[in-house]
N, C-alpha and C positions, 0 to 999 in steps of 0.2 A: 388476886384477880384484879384487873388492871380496868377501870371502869370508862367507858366511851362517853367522848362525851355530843352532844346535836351534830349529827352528818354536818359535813359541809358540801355544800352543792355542788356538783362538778358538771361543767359543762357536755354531758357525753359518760358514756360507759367506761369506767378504771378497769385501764388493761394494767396487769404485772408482767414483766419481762424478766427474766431473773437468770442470768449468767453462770456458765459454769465455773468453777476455780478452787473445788475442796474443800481447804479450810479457810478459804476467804470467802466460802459463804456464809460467813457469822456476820459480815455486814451483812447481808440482807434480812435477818434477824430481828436487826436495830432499825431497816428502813419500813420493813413491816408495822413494827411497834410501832413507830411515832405514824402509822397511818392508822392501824385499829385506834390508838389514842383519840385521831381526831375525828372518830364516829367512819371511818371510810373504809370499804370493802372491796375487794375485788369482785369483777364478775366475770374478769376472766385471768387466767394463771397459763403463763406459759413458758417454758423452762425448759434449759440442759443440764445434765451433770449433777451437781450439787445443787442447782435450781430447782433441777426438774423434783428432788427429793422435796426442797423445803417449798415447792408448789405445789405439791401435792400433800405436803402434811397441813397447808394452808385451807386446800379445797377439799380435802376430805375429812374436814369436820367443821362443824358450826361454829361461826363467828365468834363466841362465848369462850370459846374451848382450845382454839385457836391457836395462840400467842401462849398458853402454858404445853400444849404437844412440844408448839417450838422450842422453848427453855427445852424438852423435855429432852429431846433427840440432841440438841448441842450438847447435855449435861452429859449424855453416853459418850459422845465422842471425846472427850475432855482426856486427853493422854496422860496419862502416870501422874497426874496432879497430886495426889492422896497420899500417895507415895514417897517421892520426891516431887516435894512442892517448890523447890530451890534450885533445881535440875535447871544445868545449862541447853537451853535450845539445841546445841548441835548434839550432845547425848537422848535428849527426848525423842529428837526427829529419827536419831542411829535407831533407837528402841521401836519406836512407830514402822520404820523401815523393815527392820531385821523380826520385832516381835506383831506388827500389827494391831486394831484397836479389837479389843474384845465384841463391842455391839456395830462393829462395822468388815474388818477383813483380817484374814488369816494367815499367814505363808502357805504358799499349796507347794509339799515336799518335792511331789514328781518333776518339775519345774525348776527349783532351784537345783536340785542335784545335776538335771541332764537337761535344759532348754532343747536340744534337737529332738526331743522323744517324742513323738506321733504321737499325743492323748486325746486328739480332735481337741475342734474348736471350743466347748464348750467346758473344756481343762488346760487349755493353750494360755495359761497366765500366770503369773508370780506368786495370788493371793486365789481364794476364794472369798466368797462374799455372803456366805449364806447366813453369816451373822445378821446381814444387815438387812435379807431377806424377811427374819424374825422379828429384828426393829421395826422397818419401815407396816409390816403386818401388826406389829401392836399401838402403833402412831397412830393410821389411818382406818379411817371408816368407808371401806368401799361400797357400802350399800346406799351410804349417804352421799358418796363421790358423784357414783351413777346413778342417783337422780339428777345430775347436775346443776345441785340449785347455785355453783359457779363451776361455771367453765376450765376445765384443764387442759392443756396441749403438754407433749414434753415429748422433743425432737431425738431420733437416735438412725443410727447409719446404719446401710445394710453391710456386714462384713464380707460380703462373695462382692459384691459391685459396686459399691460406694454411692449408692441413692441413698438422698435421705428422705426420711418419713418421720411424719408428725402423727402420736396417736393422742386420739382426740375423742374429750368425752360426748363433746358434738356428735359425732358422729359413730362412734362405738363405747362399749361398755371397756372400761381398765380393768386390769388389776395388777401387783406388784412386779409380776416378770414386765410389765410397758416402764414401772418406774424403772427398775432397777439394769433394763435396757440402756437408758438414757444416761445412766450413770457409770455404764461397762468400760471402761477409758483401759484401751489398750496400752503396752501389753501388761499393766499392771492388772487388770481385772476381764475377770472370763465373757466372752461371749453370749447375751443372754436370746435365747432359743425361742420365738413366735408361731406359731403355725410351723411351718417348713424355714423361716428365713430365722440366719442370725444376726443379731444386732450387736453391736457398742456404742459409746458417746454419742453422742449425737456433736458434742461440742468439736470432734474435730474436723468436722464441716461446717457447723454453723453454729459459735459458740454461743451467740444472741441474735436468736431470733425474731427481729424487728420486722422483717421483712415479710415473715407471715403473718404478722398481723395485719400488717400494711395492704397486703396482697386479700386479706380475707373476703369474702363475700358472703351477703349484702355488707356493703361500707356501713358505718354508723359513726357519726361525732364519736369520737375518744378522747380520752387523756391516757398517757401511755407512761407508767414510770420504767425505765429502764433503770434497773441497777445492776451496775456494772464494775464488777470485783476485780480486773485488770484494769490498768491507768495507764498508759505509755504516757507521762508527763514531757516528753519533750526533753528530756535533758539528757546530755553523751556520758553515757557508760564511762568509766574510768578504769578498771580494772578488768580479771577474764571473770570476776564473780559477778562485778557487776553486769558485763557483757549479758550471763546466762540469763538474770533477772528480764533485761531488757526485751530478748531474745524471747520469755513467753510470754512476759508483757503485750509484746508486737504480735504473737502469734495467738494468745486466746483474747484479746481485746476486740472490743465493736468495732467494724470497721466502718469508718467517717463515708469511705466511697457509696458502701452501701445504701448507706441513709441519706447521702445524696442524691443515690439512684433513684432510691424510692422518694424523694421529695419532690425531682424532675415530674416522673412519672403524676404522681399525684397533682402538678400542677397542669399539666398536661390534660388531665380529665376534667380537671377545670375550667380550662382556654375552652376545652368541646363542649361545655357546657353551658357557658356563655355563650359560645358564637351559635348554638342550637335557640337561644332565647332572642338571638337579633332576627332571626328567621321569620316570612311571615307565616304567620297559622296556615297556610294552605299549603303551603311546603314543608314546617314539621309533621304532618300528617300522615303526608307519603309514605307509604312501607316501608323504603329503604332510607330515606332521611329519619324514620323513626328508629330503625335499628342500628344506624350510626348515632344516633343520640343518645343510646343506651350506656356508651362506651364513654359519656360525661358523668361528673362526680360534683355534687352539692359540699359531702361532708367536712369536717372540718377536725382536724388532727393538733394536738398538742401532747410535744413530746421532752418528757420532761427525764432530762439523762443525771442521773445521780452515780457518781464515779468514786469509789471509795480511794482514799488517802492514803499514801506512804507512809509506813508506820517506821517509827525510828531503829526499830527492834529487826525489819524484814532483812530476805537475803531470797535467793533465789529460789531455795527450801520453802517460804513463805504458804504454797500450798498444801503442805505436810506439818505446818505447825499447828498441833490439833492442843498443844497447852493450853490450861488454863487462860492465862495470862493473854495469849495470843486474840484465842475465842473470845474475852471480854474486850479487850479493847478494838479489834473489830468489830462488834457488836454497838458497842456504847458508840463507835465512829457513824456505824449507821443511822442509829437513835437520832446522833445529832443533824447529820445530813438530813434528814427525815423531817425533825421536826422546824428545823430550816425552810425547807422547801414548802410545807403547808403554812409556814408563818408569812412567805415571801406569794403564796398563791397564782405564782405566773402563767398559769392557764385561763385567770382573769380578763386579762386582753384578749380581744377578736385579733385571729388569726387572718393575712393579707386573702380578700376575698379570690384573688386569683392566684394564689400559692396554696391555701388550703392547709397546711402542715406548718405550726410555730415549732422550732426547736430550743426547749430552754437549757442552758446549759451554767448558767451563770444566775444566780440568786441567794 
């Protein structure tokens, strides 16, 4: 048991963002840790994919308990380790493919034999998953989830229409078919079934969901860790392997325009909120001068984007490397990213009064 040590004070409510990408969610693992380490909690979790799983194994259970669930769920997915502990990556990832992980997915036979076969939605996939139905059910404490003593969100798309929906312990009660929603990533895994609607991913509309945070109401000071398991570093593909890399890099990474948007926007409410303060009192008073002032924003956002590292080892497979090997040292990359970032504290500085939103990127 990993001992916390005195909170450190954060300016505002610690939001978790937590990005989908498989088995590169073992950094987040590592970013978690070095923040339970420095006495810091979330009090709100919100997540796709492999997020929304390890956000949910975060907020449904107590702080204490926490960080060993998480060891707990990495160690089931840990591919053929035990076995062949020497196994070359491109055999393990064949095995993960062809045999699937015992506490996460299965081959679903009807499927690989005949893809056109009509089994409906909720059997229209490669794997089933009700393995991991039984994990995520013995990880989490949903009676402790839904009390909310922290917040969950975890994003998934509608598969007849392509809306997406956030389900939210704010405002409803969970349970495992909302995780395992979020993490239904076509057409590798089946459709999970709500009321009348089906779901999947959520990641492949919006793989990091900043912008609902952003968007949330009432506003409140934040600090916002976003980690984020794709990296599009900026450098040209060399090869058709590398291409592929690149290729979902670009396509489940944060996208920069986004949190521009939302940066704009947020400044925006601030311009309104100052020019409502230059006013005199006898004119903010007015009905409609009052309900144009509504539409201004005091609070004050710091977002602190931790982007995990290229590991020397990756390939395009990289989301399917459930090895050992792979899961620790992503993990231990988060750790260090983590404990980086609360040593560097850059949510210390006041954010530009009329920007309202620091983005750190660099510390």
């Amino acid at each position: 048991m990993v001992k916390q040590k005195e909170a450190q004070a954060l300016p505002g409510k610690v939001v978790l963002v937590l990005q989908g990408g498989g088995a590169l969610g073992a950094y987040q693992l590592g970013v978690y840790q070095a923040m339970h380490e420095a006495g810091v909690e979330p009090d709100w979790v919100i997540g796709t994919s492999i997020g929304a799983l390890n956000g949910a194994i975060i907020a449904g259970n107590p702080p204490e308990e926490r960080l060993n669930r998480l060891r707990q769920f990495w160690q089931t997915m840990e591919q053929h380790s035990a076995l062949f502990p020497n196994m070359p990556r491109l055999f393990a990832n064949a095995l993960t493919v062809t045999q699937g992980i015992p506490a996460f997915f299965d081959p679903n036979p009807m499927t690989w034999w005949n893809p056109a076969a009509k089994v409906g939605i909720e059997n229209a996939a490669f794997y089933r998953t009700n393995a991991l139905r039984n994990t995520m059910e013995s990880l989490i404490d949903f009676k402790y989830l839904n009390e909310r003593h922290t917040r969950l969100t975890v994003g998934a798309v509608s598969a007849r229409n392509g809306v997406m929906r956030y389900f939210d312990t704010r405002k409803e009660a969970l349970d495992v078919s909302n995780i395992l929603a979020s993490a239904a990533i076509p057409p590798a895994f089946p459709a999970i079934r709500i009321g009348e609607e089906p779901y999947w991913d959520g990641g492949i509309y919006s793989n990091t969901p900043i912008e609902a945070v952003l968007d949330d109401e009432p506003r409140r000071d934040s600090v916002i860790f976003s980690v984020q398991v794709w990296n599009p570093d900026g450098s040209e593909p060399q090869s058709v392997l590398d291409v592929l890399e690149k290729h979902k890099e670009i396509q489940y990474a944060s996208r920069a325009s986004h949190v521009e948007q939302q940066r704009k926007l947020h400044r925006l409410r601030h311009v309104i909120r100052e020019l409502t303060k230059k006013l005199p009192e006898e004119v903010r008073q007015l009905p409609d001068v009052r309900e144009l002032s509504l539409w201004g924003c005091g609070t004050s956002m710091h977002i602190v984007m931790m982007k995990a590292p290229h590991l020397h080892c990756e390939d395009h497979t990289k989301d399917i490397d459930f090895s050992q090997d792979g899961i620790h040292q992503r993990w231990q990359a988060g750790y260090k990213d983590g404990k980086r970032a609360f040593k560097a504290k850059p949510w210390a500085e006041e954010p530009d009064p009329i920007e309202g939103i620091a983005i750190h990127e660099h510390f």
